[in-house]
C-alpha positions as a Markdown table, in Angstrom:
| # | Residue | x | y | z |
|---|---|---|---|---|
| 1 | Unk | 64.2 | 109.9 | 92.6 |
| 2 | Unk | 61.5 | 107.8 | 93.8 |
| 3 | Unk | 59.5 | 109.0 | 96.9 |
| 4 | Unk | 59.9 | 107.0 | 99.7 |
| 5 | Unk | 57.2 | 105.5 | 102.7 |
| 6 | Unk | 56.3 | 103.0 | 104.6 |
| 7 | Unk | 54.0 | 101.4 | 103.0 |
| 8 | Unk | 52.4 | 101.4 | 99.9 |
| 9 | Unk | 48.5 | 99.8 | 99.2 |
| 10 | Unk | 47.4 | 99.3 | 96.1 |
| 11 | Unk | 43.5 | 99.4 | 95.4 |
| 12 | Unk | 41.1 | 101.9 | 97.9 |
| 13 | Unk | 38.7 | 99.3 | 98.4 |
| 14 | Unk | 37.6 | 97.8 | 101.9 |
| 15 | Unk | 40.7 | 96.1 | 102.3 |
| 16 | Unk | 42.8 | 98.9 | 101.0 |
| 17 | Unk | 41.4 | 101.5 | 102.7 |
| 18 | Unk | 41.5 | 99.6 | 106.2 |
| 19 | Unk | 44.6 | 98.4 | 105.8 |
| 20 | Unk | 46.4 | 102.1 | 105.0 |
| 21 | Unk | 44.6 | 103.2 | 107.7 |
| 22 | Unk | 46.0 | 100.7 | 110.2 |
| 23 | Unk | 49.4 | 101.6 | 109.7 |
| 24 | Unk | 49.0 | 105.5 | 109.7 |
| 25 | Unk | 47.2 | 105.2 | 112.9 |
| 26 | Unk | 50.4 | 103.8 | 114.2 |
| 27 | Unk | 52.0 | 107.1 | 112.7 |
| 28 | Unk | 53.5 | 105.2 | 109.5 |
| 29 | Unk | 53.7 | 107.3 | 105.7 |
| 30 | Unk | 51.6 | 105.7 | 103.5 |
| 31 | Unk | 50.6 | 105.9 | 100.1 |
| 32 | Unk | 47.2 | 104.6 | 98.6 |
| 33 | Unk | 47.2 | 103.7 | 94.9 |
| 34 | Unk | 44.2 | 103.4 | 92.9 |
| 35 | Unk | 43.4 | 103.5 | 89.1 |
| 36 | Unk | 39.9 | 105.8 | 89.8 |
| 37 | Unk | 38.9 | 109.0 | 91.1 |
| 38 | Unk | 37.7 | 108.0 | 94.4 |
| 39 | Unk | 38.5 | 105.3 | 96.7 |
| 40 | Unk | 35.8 | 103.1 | 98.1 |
| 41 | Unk | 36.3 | 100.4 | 95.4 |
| 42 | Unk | 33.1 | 98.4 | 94.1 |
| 43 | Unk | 31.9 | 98.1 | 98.0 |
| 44 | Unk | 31.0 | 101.9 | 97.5 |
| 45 | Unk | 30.5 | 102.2 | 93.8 |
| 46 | Unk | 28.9 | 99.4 | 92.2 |
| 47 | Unk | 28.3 | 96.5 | 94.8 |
| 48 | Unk | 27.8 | 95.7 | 98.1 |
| 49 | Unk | 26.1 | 99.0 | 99.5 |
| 50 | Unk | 24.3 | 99.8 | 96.0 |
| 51 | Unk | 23.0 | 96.8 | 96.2 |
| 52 | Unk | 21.8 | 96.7 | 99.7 |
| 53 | Unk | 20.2 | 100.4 | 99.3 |
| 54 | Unk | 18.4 | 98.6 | 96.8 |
| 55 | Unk | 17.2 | 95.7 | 98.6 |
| 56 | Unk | 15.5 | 98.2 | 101.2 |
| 57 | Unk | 14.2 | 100.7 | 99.1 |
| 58 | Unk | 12.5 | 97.7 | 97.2 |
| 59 | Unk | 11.2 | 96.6 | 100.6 |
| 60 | Unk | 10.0 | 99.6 | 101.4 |
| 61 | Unk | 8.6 | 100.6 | 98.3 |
| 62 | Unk | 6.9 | 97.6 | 96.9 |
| 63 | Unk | 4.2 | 96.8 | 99.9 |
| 64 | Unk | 6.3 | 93.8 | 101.0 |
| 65 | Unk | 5.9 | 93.7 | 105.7 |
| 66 | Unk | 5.2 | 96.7 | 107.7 |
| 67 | Unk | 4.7 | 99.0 | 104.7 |
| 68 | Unk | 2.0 | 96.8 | 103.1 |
| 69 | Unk | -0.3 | 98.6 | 105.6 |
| 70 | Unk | -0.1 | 101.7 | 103.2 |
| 71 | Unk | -1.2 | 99.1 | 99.9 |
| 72 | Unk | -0.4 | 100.1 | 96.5 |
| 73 | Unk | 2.7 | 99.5 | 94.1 |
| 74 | Unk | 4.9 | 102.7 | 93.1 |
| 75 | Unk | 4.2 | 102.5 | 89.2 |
| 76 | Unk | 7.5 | 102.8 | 88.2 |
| 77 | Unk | 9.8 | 102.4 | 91.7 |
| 78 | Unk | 13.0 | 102.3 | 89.2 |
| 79 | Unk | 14.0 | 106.0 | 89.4 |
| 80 | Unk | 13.5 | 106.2 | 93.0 |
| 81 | Unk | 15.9 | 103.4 | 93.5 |
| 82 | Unk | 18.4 | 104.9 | 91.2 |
| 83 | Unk | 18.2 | 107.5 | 93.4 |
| 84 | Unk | 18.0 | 106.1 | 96.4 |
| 85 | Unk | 21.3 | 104.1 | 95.4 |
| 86 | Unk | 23.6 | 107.4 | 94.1 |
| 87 | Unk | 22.4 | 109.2 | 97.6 |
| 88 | Unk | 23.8 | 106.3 | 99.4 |
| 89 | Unk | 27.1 | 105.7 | 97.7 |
| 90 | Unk | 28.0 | 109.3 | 97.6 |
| 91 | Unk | 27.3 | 109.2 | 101.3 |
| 92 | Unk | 29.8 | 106.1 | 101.9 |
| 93 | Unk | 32.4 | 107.3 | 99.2 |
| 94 | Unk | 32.9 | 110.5 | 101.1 |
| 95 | Unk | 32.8 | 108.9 | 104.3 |
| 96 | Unk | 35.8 | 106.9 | 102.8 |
| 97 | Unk | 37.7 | 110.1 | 101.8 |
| 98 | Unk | 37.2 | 111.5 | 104.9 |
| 99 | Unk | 38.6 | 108.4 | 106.8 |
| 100 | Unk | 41.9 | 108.7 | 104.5 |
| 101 | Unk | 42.3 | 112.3 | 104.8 |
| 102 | Unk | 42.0 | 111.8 | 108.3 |
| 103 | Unk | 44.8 | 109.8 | 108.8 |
| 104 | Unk | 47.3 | 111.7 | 106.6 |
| 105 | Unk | 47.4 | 109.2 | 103.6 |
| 106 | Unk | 48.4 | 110.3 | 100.6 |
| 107 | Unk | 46.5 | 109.1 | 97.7 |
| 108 | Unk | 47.5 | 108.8 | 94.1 |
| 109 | Unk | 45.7 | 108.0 | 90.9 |
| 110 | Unk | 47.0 | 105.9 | 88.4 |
| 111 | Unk | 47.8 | 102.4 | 87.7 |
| 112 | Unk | 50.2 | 100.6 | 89.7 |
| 113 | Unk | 53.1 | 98.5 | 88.8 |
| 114 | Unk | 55.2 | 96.6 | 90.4 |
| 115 | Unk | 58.9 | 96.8 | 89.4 |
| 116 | Unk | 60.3 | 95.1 | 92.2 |
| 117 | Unk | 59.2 | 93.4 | 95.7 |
| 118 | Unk | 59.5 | 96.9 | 97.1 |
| 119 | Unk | 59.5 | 99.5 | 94.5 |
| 120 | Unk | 56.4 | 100.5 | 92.4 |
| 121 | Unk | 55.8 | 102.7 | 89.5 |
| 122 | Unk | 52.5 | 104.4 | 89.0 |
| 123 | Unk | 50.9 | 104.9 | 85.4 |
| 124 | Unk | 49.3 | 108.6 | 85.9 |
| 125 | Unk | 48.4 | 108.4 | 82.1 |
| 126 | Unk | 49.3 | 110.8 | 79.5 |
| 127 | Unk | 52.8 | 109.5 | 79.6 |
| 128 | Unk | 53.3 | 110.6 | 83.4 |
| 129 | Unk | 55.0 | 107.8 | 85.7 |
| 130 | Unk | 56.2 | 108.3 | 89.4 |
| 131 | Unk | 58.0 | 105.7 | 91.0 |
| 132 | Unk | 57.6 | 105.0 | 94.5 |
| 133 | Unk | 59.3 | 102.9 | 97.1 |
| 134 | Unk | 58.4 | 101.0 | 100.7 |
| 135 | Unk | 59.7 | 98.1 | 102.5 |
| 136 | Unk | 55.7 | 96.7 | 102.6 |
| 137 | Unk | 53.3 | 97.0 | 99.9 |
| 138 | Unk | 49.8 | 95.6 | 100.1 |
| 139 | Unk | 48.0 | 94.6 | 97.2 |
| 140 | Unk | 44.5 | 95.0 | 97.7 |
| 141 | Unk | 43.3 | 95.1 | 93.8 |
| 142 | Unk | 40.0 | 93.3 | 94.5 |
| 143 | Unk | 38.3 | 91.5 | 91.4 |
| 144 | Unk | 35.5 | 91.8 | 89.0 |
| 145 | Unk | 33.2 | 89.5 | 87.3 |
| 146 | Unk | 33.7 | 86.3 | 86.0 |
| 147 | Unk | 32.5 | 86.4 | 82.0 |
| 148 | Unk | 31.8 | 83.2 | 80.7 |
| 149 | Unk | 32.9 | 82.4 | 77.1 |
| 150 | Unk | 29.6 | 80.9 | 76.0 |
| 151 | Unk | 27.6 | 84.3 | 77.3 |
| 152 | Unk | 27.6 | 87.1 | 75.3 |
| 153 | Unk | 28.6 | 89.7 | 77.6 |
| 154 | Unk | 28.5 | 92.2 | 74.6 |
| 155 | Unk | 25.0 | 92.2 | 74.2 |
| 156 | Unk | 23.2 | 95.5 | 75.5 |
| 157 | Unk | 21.1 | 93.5 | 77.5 |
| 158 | Unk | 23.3 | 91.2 | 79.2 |
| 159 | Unk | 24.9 | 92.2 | 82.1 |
| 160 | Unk | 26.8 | 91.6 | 85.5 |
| 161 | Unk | 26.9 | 92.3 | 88.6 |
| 162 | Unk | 28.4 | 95.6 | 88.5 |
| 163 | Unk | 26.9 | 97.6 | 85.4 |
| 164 | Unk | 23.1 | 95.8 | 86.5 |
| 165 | Unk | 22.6 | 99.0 | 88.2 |
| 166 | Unk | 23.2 | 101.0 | 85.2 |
| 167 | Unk | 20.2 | 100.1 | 82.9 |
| 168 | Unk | 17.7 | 102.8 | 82.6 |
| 169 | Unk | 14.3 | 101.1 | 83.3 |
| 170 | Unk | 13.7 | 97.5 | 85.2 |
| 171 | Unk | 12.8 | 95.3 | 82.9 |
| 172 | Unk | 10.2 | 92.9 | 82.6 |
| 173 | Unk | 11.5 | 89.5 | 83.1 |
| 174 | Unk | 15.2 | 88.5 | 84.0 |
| 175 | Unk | 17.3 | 85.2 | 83.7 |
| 176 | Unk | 19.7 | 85.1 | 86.6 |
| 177 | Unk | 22.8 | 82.6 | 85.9 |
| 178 | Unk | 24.0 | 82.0 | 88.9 |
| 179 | Unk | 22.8 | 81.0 | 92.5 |
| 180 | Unk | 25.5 | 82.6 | 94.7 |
| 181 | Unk | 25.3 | 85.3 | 96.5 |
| 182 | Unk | 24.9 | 88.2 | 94.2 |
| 183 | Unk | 22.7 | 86.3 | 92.4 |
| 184 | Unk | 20.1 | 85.6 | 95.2 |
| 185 | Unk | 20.7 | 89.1 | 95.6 |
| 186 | Unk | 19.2 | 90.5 | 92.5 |
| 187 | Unk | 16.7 | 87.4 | 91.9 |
| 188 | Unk | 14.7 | 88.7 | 95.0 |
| 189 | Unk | 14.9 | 92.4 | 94.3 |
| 190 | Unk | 14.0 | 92.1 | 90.2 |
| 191 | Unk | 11.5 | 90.1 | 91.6 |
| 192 | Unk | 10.2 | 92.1 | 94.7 |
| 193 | Unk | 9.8 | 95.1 | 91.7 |
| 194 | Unk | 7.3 | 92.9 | 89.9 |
| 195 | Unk | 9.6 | 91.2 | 87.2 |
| 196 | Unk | 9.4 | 88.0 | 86.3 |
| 197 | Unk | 12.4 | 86.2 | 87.2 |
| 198 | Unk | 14.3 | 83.1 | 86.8 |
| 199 | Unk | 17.3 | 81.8 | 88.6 |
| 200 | Unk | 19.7 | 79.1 | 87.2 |
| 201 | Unk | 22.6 | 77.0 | 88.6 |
| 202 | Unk | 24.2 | 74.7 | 90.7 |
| 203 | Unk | 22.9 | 71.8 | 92.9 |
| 204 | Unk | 20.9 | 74.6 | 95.0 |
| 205 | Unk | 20.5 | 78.0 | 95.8 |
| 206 | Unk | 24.0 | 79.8 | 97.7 |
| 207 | Unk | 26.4 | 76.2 | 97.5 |
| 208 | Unk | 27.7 | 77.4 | 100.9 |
| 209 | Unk | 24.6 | 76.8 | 102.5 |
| 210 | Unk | 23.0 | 74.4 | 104.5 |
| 211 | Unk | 21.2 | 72.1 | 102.2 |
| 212 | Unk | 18.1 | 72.2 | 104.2 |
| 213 | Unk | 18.5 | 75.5 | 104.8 |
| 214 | Unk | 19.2 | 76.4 | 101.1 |
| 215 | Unk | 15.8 | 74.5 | 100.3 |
| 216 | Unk | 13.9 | 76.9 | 102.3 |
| 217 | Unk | 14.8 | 79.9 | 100.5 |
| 218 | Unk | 14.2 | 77.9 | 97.0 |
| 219 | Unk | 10.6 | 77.7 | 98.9 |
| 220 | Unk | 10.5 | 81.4 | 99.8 |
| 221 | Unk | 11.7 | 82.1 | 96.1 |
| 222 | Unk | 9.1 | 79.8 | 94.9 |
| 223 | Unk | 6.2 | 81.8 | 97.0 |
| 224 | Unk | 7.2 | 85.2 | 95.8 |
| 225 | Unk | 7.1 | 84.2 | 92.3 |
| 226 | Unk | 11.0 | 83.6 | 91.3 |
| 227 | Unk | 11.5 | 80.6 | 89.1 |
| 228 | Unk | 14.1 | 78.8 | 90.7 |
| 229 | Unk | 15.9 | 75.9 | 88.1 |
| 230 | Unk | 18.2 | 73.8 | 90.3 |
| 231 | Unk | 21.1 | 71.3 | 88.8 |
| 232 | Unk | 20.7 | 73.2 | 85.0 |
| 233 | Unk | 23.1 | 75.2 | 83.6 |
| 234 | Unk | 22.8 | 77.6 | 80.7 |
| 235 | Unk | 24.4 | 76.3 | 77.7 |
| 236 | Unk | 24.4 | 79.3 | 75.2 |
| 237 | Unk | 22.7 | 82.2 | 75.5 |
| 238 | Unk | 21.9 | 83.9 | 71.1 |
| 239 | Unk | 19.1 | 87.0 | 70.3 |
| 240 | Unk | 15.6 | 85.9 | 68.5 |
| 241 | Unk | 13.0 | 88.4 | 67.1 |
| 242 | Unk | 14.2 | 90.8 | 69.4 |
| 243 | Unk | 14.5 | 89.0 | 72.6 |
| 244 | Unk | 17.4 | 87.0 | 74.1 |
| 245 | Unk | 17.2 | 82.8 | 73.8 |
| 246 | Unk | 18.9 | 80.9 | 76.7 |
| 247 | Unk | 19.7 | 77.7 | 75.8 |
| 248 | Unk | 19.7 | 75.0 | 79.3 |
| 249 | Unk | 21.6 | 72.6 | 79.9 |
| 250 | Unk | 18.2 | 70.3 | 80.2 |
| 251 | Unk | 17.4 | 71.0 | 76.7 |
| 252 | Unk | 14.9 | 73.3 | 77.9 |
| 253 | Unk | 14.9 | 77.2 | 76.5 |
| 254 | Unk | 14.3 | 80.2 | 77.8 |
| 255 | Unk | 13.4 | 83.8 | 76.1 |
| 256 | Unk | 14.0 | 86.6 | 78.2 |
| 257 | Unk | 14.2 | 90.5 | 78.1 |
| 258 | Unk | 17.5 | 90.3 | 80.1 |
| 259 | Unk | 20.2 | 88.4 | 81.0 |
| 260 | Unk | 22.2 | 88.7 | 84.4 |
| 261 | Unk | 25.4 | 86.8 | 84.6 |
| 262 | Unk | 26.8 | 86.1 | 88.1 |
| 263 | Unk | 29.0 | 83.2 | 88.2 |
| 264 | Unk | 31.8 | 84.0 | 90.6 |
| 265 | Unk | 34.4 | 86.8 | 90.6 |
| 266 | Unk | 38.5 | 86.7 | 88.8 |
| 267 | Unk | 41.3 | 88.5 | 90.5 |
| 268 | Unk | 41.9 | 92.0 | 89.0 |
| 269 | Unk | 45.8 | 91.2 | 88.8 |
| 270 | Unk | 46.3 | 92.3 | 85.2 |
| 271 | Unk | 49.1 | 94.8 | 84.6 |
| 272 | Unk | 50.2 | 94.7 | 88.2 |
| 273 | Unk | 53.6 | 92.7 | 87.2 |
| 274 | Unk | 52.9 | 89.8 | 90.1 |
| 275 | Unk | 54.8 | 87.1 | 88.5 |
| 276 | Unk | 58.0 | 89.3 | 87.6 |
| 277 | Unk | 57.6 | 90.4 | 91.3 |
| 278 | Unk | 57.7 | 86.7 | 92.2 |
| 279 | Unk | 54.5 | 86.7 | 93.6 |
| 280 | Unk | 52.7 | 83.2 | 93.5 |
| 281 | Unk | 49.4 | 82.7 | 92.7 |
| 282 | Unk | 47.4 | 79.8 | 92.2 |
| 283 | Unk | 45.7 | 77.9 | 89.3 |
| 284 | Unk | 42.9 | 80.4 | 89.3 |
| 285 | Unk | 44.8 | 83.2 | 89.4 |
| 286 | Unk | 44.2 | 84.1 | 92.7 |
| 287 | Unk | 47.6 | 85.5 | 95.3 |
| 288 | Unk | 48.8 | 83.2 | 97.4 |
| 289 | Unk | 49.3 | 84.2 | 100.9 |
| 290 | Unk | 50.0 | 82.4 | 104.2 |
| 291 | Unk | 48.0 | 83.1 | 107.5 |
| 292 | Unk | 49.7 | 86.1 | 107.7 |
| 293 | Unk | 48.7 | 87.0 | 104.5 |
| 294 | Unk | 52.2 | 87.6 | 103.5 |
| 295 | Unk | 53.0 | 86.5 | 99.6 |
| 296 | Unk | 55.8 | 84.4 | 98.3 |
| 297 | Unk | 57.5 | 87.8 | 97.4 |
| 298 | Unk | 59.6 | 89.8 | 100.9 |
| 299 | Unk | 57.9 | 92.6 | 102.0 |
| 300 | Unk | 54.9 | 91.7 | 99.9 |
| 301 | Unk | 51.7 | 91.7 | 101.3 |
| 302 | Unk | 47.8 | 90.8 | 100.2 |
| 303 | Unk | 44.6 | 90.9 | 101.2 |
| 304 | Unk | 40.3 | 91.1 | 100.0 |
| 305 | Unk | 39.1 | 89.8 | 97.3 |
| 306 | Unk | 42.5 | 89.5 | 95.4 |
| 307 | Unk | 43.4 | 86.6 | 97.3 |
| 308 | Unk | 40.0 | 85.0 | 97.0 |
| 309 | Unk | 36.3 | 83.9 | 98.3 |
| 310 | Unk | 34.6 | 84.7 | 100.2 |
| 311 | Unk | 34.7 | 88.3 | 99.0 |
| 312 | Unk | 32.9 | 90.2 | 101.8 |
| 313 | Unk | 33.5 | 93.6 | 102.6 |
| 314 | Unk | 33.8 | 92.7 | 106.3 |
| 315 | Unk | 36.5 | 89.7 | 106.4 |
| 316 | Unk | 38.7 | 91.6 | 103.8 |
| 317 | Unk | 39.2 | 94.8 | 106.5 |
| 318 | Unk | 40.0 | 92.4 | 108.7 |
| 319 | Unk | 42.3 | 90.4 | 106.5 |
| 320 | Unk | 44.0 | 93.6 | 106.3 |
| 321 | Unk | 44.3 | 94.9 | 109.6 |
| 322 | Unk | 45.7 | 91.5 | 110.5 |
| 323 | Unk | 48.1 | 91.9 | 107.6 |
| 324 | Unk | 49.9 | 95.4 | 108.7 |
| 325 | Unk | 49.6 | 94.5 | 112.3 |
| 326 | Unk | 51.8 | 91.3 | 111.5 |
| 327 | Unk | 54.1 | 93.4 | 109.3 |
| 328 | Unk | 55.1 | 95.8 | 111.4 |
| 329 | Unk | 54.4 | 93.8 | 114.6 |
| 330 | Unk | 51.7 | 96.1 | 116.4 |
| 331 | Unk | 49.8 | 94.2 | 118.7 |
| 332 | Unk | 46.7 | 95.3 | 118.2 |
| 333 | Unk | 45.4 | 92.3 | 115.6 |
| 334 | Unk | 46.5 | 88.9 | 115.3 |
| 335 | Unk | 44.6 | 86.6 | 113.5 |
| 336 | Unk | 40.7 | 86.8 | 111.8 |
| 337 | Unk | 38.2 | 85.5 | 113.9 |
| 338 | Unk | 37.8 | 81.8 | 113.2 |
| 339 | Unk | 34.2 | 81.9 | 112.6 |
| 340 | Unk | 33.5 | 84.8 | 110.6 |
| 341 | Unk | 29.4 | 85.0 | 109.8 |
| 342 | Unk | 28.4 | 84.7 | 106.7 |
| 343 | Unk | 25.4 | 86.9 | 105.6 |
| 344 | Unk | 23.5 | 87.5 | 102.1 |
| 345 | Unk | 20.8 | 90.1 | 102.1 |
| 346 | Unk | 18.3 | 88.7 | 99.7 |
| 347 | Unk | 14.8 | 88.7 | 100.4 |
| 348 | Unk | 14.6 | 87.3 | 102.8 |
| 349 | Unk | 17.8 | 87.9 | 104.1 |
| 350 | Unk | 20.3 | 84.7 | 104.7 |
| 351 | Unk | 22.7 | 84.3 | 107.5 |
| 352 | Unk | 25.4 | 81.5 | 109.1 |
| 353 | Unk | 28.4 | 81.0 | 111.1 |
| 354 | Unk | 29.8 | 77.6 | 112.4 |
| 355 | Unk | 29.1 | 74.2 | 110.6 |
| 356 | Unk | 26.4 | 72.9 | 108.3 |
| 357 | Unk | 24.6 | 69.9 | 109.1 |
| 358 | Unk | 26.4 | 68.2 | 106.2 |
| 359 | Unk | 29.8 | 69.4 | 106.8 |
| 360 | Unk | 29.1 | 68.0 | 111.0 |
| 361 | Unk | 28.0 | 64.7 | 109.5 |
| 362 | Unk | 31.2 | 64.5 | 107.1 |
| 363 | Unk | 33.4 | 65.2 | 109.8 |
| 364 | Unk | 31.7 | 62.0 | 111.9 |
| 365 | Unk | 30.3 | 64.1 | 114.3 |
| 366 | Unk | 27.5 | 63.3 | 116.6 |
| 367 | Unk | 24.6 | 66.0 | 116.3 |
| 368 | Unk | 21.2 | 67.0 | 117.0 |
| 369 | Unk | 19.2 | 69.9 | 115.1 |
| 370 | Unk | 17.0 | 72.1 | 116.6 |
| 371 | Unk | 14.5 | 74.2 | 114.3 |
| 372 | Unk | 12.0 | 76.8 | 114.7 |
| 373 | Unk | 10.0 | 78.3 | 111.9 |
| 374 | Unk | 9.1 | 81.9 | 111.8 |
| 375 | Unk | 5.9 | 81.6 | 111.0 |
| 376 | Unk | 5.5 | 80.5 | 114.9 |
| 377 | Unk | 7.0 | 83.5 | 115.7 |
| 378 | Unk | 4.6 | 86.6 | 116.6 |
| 379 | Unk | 7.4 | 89.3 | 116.0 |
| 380 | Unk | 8.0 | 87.9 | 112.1 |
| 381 | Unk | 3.7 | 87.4 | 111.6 |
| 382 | Unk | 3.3 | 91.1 | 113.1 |
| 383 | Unk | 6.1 | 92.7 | 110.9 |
| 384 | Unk | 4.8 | 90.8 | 107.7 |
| 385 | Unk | 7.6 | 88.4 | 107.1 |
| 386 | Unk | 6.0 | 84.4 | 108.1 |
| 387 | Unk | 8.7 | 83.0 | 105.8 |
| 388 | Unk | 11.8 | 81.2 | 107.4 |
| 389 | Unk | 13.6 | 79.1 | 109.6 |
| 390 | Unk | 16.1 | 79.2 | 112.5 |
| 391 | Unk | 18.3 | 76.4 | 112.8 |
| 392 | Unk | 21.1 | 75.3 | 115.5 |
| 393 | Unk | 23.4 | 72.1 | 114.9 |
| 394 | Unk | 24.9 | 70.7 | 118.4 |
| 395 | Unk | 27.4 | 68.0 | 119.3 |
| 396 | Unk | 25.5 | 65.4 | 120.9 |
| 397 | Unk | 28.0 | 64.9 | 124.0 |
| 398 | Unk | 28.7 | 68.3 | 125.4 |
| 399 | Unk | 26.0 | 70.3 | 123.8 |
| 400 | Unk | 28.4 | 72.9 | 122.1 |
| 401 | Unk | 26.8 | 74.5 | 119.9 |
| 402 | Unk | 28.0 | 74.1 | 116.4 |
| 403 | Unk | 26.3 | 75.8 | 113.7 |
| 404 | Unk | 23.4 | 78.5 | 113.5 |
| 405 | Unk | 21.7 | 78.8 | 110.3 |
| 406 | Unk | 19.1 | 81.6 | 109.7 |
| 407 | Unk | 16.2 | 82.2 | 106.1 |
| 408 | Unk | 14.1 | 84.9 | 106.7 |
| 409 | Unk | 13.9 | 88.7 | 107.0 |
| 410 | Unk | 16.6 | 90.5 | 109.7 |
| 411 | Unk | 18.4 | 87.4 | 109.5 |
| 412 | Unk | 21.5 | 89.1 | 110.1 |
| 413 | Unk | 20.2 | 91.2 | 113.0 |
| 414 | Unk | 19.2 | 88.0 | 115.6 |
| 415 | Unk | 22.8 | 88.2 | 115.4 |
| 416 | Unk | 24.2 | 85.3 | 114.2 |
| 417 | Unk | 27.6 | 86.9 | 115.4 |
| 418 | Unk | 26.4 | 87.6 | 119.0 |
| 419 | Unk | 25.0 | 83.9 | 119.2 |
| 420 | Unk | 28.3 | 82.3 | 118.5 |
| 421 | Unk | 29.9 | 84.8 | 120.9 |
């Protein structure tokens, strides 16, 4: 007999977990499914607040603003961060169990399947398989990183995005492929640690971005010693006397001690039986939904990462909460906001909401810009962050305010969401 609820979530991630907890709020069983241990998903474990613990504890502990006042340079910051890092994600991790427990939902490991639109059988391993049932199901499986065929990702010292944080020591110089957001990330902390560090890829730094704005932080890069190598690409990347060779795209070549590949993310769909379910997904893989985030399939929800970019933490909760809320017609949430802020915590931080000066000029609008630099600004030259700009995009006739792009350090605290409100 399978056990029956109301709905069933598949992946414990920020989506996941936000979604199951929307529903049993409104007093509906649910059951969350998840192939590991703990919930959280990589938000928790290997991304997103890892990361961000250690962009602050490399701040802090590497002389860069306030805390240059004290001078020197830990002599080996990297176990401190590690630390640092596995205090933090245990904090958040439990803080996620404690949110589930909280609202009564069940959780089971193992790896989910789905048999029909509604019915789904659960891998527990060691030959063990349950089968449960629910008129909605939520896939919330997230994704992982993309591997290139040309990289070899086999190599000890080539990594991505999520086992980076694994390596024993920092090492001393690092080849970043890729200038999204992860890898702005880890460019500027490598760097902010002492490494030498080059970034690689695309027309310019984060291809969301302003363009002017993007060539501020290329500047900022510049001045805190990151090599950044705009429209290149790495063509092969082989070992030579003991050190890895990239090969560019230029002709140029590069020898480094590691390599870190971040070139965009893949649905983690495998195994989950989406086609059989008759759940569409596009040419890259990723689930189709409509502004309901409702799939091709009845009763067959999706949300997060699974469904594609922009893959942040903070738009997939939301994602979800508007998906169970339109499910099972609660009230509460409609729709995602329409201008959802867009932040990267590099150093310095990067942060936007609304149009880019290009995307106004494509669409035929009139504008004006207004900039102001922070190293005008007495609050940035006191705190020991001169480097960035502040820039607002408005329709010529009526002054509406457009777009508000922001490169330097708190960008995300002059609240590039409270502007626009």
């Amino acid at each position: 007999m399978a056990a029956k609820y109301d709905l069933i979530v598949i992946g414990a991630g920020p989506a996941g977990e936000k979604g199951a907890a929307q529903a049993a709020y409104f007093g509906k069983r649910v059951c969350l499914v998840d192939c590991h241990p703990r919930p959280g998903g990589i938000a928790v474990s290997t991304a997103g607040i890892p990361t961000k613990t250690m962009r602050e504890g490399a701040v802090y502990l590497c002389g860069l603003g306030q805390s240059a006042l004290a001078g020197g340079h830990p002599h080996d910051p990297w176990p401190l961060l590690m630390a640092r890092k596995i205090e933090v994600s245990e904090l958040m991790t439990a803080a996620v169990e404690r949110n589930l427990m909280r609202h009564g939902i069940e959780r089971i490991q193992g790896r989910a399947r789905l048999v029909s639109p509604g019915r789904v059988e659960i891998d527990q391993g060691r030959g063990e398989h349950l089968m449960v049932e629910s008129e909605v199901v939520l896939l919330a499986s997230g994704s992982r990183p993309r591997h290139p065929p040309e990289i070899p990702m086999d190599d000890p010292d080539v990594h991505d995005a999520e086992n980076i944080l694994e390596i024993e020591k920092a090492p001393e110089s690092l080849l970043v492929i890729g200038s999204g957001p992860s890898g702005c990330e880890y460019a500027s902390i490598f760097a902010a640690l002492g490494m030498r560090v080059t970034i690689v890829g695309g027309s310019h730094l984060l291809p969301s971005l302003d363009t002017e704005m993007a060539g501020v932080l290329a500047e900022c890069f510049n001045a805190f010693g990151i090599r950044v190598i705009p429209m290149a690409s790495v063509a092969a990347v082989a070992r030579a006397n003991g050190q890895l060779k990239a090969r560019l795209s230029d002709g140029h070549n590069l020898r480094v001690q590691k390599v870190l590949v971040v070139v965009g993310r893949s649905p983690q769909t495998e195994g989950l039986g989406l086609e059989e379910a008759g759940i569409k997904l596009d040419s890259a893989g990723w689930v189709c939904v409509d502004n309901n985030y409702v799939t091709s399939a009845s009763g067959v929800l999706a949300a997060g990462d699974v469904i594609g970019p922009p893959s942040l933490a903070s738009i997939a909760m939301e994602q979800a909460r508007v998906a169970i809320c339109h499910a099972f017609g609660f009230e509460y949430k409609s729709a995602t906001d329409r201008f959802p802020p867009t932040y990267i915590f590099s150093i310095p931080e990067v942060a936007w909401v609304g149009l880019t000066e290009e995307q106004a000029r494509a669409a035929g609008i009139s504008y004006e810009v207004g900039r102001c630099s922070f190293n005008t600004n007495a609050k940035a030259r006191i705190e020991g962050f001169p480097d960035g700009l502040i820039k607002l995009v408005f329709r010529v006739s009526d002054k509406v305010l457009l777009g508000i792009h922001i490169v330097g350090e708190l960008a995300r605290k002059p609240a590039v969401a409270e502007l626009v409100r």
